[in-house]
C-alpha positions as CSV (number, residue, x, y, z in Angstrom):
1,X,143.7,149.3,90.5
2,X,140.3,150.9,90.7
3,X,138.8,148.4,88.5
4,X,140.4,145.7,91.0
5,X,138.8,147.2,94.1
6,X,136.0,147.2,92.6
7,X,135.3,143.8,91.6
8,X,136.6,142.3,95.0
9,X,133.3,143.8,97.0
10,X,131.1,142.8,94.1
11,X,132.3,139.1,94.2
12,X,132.6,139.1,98.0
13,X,128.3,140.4,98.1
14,X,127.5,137.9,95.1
15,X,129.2,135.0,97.5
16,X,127.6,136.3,100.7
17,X,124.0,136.2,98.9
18,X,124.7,132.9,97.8
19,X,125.7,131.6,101.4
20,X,122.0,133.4,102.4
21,X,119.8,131.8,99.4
22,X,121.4,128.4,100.6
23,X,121.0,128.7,104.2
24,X,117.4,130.0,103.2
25,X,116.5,126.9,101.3
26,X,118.2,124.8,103.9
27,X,116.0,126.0,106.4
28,X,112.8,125.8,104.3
29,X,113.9,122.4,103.4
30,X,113.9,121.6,107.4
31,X,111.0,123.2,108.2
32,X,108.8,121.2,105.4
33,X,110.2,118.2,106.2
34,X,109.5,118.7,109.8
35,X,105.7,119.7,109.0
36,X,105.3,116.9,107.0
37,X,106.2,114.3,110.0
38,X,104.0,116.1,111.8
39,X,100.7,115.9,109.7
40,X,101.6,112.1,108.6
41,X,102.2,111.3,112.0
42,X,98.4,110.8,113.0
43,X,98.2,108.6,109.8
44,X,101.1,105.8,111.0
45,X,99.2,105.5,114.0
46,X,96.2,104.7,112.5
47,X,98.0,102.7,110.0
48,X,99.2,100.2,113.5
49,X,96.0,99.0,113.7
50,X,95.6,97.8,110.5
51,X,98.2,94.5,111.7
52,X,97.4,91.1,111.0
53,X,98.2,87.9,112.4
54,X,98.6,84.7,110.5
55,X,98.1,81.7,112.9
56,X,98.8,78.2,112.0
57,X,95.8,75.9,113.0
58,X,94.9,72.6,112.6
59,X,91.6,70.9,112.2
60,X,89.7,68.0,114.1
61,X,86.5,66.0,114.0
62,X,84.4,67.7,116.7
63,X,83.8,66.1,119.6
64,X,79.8,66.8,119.0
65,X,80.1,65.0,116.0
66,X,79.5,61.0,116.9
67,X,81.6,58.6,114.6
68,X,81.7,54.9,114.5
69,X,85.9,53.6,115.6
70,X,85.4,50.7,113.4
71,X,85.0,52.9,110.4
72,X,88.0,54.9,111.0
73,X,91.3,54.0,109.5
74,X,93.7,52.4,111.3
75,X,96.1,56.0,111.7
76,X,97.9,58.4,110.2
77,X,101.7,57.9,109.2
78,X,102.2,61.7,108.6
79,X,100.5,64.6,110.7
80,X,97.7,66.4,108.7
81,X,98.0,69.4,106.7
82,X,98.3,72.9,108.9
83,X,95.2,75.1,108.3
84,X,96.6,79.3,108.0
85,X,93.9,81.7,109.2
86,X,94.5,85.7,109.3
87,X,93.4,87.4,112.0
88,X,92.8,91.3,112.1
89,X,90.5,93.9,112.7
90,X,88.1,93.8,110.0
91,X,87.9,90.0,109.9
92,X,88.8,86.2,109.8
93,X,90.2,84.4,106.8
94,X,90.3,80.7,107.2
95,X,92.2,79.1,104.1
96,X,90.3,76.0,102.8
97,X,86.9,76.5,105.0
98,X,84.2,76.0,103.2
99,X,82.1,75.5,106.4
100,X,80.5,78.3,108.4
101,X,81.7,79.2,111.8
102,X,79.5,78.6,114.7
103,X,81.5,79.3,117.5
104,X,84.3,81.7,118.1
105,X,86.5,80.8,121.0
106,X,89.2,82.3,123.2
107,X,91.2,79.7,125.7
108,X,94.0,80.1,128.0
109,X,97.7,79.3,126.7
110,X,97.4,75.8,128.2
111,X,93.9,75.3,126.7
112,X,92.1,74.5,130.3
113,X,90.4,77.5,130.7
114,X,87.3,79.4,127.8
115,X,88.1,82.7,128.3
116,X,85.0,83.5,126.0
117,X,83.0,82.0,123.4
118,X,81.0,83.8,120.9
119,X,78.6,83.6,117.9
120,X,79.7,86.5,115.7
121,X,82.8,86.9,114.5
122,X,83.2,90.8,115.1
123,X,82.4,90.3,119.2
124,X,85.4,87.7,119.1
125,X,87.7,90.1,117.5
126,X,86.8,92.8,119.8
127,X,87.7,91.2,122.6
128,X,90.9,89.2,120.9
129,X,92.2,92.5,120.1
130,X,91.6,94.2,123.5
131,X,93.8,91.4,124.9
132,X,97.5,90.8,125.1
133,X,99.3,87.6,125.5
134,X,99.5,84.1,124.4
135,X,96.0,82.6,123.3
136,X,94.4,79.6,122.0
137,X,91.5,80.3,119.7
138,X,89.5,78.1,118.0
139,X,86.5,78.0,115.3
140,X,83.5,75.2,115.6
141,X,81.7,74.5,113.0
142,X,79.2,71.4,112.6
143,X,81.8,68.9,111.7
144,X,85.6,70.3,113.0
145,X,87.4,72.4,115.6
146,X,90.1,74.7,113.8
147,X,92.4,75.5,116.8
148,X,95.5,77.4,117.0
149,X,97.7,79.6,119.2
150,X,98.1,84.0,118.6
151,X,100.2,85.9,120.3
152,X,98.6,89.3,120.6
């Protein structure tokens, strides 16, 4: 009976310090996990400004640009290919452009009003990008307008 007693106090201590080490490592666990949203927290903040946006433009003769009617054909049966530019913080990407950009413009949604015009590209996206709502922007160069609409 002794040897009964015995054991019962021993297995009931080796059970309770098991319970401890796991509420021990539970805790730890916890605890890093909470430190480690804390530091990378900053980072996925930064990591919003980093967004894009992908616009789909289209591109016309500019009006600055005289041609002759009679040399035009006589219309189009399907609308012309759309033009997709990306827009972010560290620049503009204009798929198929092989022309440089003159002109940088912000309109109004309904395309009445220049909200601003510049000549380098990094003024443009400053202001673009302290904005919010529904612009038209569009891209002169010395033969086309590249025009399209962003959402910001």
């Amino acid at each position: 009976m002794q040897q009964i007693g015995s054991f019962i106090p021993n297995f009931a201590t080796t059970q309770m310090d098991k319970n401890i080490n796991y509420m021990k490592r539970f805790f730890c666990t916890a605890l890093l996990s909470m430190l480690l949203n804390c530091i990378m927290f900053p980072v996925s903040v930064l990591a919003a400004d980093n967004v894009s946006y992908t616009v789909t433009m289209r591109k016309e003769p500019n009006n600055t640009t005289w041609t002759n009617e009679q040399e035009e054909p006589e219309g189009r049966r399907i609308p012309p290919k759309p033009i997709y530019c990306t827009v972010s913080h560290e620049g503009i990407s204009v798929a198929g452009l092989s022309e440089e950009i003159i002109t940088y413009e912000v309109w109004n949604e309904t395309s009445e009003i220049c909200l601003a015009s510049f000549n380098e590209e990094q003024e443009f996206l400053d202001f673009l990008f302290n904005q919010s709502g529904e612009f038209q922007i569009a891209f002169v160069t010395e033969n086309y307008c590249i025009s399209g609409y962003i959402s910001i």
